[in-house]
C-alpha positions as CSV (number, residue, x, y, z in Angstrom):
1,X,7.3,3.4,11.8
2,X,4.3,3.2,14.5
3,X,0.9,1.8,13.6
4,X,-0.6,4.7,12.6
5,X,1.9,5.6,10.4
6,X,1.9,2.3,8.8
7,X,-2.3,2.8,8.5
8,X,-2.0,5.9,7.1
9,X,0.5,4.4,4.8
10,X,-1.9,1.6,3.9
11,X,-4.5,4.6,2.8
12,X,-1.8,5.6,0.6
13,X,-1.5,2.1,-1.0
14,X,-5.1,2.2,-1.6
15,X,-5.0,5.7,-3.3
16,X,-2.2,4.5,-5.5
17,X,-1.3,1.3,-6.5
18,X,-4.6,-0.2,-7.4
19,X,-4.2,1.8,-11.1
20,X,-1.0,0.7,-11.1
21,X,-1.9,-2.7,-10.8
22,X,-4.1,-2.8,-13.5
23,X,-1.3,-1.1,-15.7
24,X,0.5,-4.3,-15.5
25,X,-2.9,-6.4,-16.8
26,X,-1.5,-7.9,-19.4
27,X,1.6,-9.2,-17.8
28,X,0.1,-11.3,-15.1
29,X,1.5,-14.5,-15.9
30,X,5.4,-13.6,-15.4
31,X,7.4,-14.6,-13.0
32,X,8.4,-12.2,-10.8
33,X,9.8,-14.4,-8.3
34,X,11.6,-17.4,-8.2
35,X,8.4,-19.6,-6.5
36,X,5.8,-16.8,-8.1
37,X,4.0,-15.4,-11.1
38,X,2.3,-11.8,-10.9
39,X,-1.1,-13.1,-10.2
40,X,0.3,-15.3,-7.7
41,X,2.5,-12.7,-5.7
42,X,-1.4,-10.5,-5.5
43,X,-3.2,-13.7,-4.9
44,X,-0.7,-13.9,-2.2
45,X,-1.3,-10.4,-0.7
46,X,-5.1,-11.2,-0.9
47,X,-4.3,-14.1,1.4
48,X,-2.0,-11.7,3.6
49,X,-4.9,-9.6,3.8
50,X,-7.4,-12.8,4.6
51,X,-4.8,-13.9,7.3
52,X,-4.2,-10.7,9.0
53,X,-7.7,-9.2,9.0
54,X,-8.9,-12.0,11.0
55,X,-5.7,-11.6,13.3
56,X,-6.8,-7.5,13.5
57,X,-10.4,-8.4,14.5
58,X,-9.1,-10.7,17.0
59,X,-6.6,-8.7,18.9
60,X,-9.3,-6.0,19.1
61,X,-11.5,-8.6,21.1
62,X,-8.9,-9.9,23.5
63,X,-5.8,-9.1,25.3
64,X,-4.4,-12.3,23.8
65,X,-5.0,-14.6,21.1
66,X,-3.2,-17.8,19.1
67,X,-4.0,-18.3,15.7
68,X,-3.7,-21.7,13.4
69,X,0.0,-21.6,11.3
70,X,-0.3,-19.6,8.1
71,X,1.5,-21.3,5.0
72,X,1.5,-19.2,1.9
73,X,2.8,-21.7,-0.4
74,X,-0.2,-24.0,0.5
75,X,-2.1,-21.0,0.1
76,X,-1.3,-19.7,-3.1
77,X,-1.4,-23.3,-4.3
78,X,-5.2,-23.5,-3.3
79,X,-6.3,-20.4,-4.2
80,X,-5.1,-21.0,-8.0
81,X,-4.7,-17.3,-8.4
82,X,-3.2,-18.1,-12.4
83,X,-6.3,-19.3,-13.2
84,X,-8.4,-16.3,-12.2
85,X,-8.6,-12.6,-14.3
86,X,-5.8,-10.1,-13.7
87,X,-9.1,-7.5,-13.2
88,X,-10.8,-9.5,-10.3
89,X,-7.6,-10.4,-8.0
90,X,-6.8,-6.8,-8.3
91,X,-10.5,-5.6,-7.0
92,X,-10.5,-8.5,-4.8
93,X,-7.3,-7.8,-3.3
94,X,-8.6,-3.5,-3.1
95,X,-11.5,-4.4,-1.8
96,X,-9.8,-6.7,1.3
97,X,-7.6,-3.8,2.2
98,X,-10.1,-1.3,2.2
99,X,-11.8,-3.3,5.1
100,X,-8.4,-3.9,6.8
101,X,-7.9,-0.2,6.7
102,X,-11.4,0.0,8.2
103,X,-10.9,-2.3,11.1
104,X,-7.4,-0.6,12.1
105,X,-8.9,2.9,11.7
106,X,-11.2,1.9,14.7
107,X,-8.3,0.2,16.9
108,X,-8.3,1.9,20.7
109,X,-5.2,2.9,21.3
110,X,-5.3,0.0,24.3
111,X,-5.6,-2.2,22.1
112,X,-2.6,-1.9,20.2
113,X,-1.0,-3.7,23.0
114,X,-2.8,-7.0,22.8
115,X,-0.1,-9.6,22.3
116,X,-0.6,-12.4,19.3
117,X,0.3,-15.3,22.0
118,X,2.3,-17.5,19.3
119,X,5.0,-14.7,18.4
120,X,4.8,-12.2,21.0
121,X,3.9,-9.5,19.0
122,X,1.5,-6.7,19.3
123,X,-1.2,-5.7,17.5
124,X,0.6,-2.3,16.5
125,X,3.9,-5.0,15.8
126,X,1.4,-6.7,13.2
127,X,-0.1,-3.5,11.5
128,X,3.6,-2.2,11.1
129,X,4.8,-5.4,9.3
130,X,1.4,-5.8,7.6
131,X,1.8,-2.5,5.7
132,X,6.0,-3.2,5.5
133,X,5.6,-6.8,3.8
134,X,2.3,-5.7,1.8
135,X,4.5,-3.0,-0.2
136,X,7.4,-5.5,-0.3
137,X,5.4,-8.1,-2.6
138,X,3.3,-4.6,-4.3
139,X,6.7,-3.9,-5.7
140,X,7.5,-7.6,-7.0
141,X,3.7,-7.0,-8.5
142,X,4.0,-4.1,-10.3
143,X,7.9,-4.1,-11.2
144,X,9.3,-5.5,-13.9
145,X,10.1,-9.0,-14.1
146,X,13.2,-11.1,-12.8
């Protein structure tokens, strides 16, 4: 998948999944993962989405940029997303990736070459896993439980 692909796929997510989300309201506090609840897999895509806008609006500004190590466990940890309502983490985490899939709508195509010095990766690189890893943890959101 190229990056605009994956963007158009991220509109997609937006049409779709934020209903679905709130279908699953009541279930929040499952585990769905071995480490994770439902509110903390979409407190974890909120973070995702905090992370990688700032990466997105960085790469736009410069042909190369490092960024301080990203830990989601700490993260999720902090952010106490089982304490918070179902309702809010799910508009909170809509509301993130509508401005993420505003920022990548106005990428030049020049700058989907500017590298993310830690990894090596692109910008296009990040988009494409952005969108690929947001549906991953979507599903372990909105499917049933383990």
């Amino acid at each position: 998948m190229d990056a605009i692909l994956a963007i158009d796929d991220l509109a997609a997510v937006l049409m779709d999944v934020p209903a679905q989300l709130r279908a699953v309201a009541g279930r929040a506090d499952e585990r769905v993962t071995s480490r994770w609840t439902r509110s903390e897999v979409l407190g974890h895509c909120i973070d995702s989405a905090l992370n990688n806008l700032q990466r997105f609006t960085r790469l736009r500004l410069a042909d190369q940029v490092r960024f301080p190590e990203y830990t989601p466990d700490g993260w999720v940890t902090v952010g106490d997303y089982r304490a918070r309502p179902w309702d809010q983490l799910v508009t909170e985490w809509e509301l993130l990736n509508r401005h993420v899939l505003h920022v990548l709508r106005g990428v030049r195509s020049a700058e989907f070459d500017h590298i993310w010095a830690d990894t090596g990766h692109s910008l296009a690189w990040l988009a494409v896993d952005y969108v690929r890893h947001l549906r991953h943890h979507l599903g372990q959101a909105i499917g049933p439980a383990t």
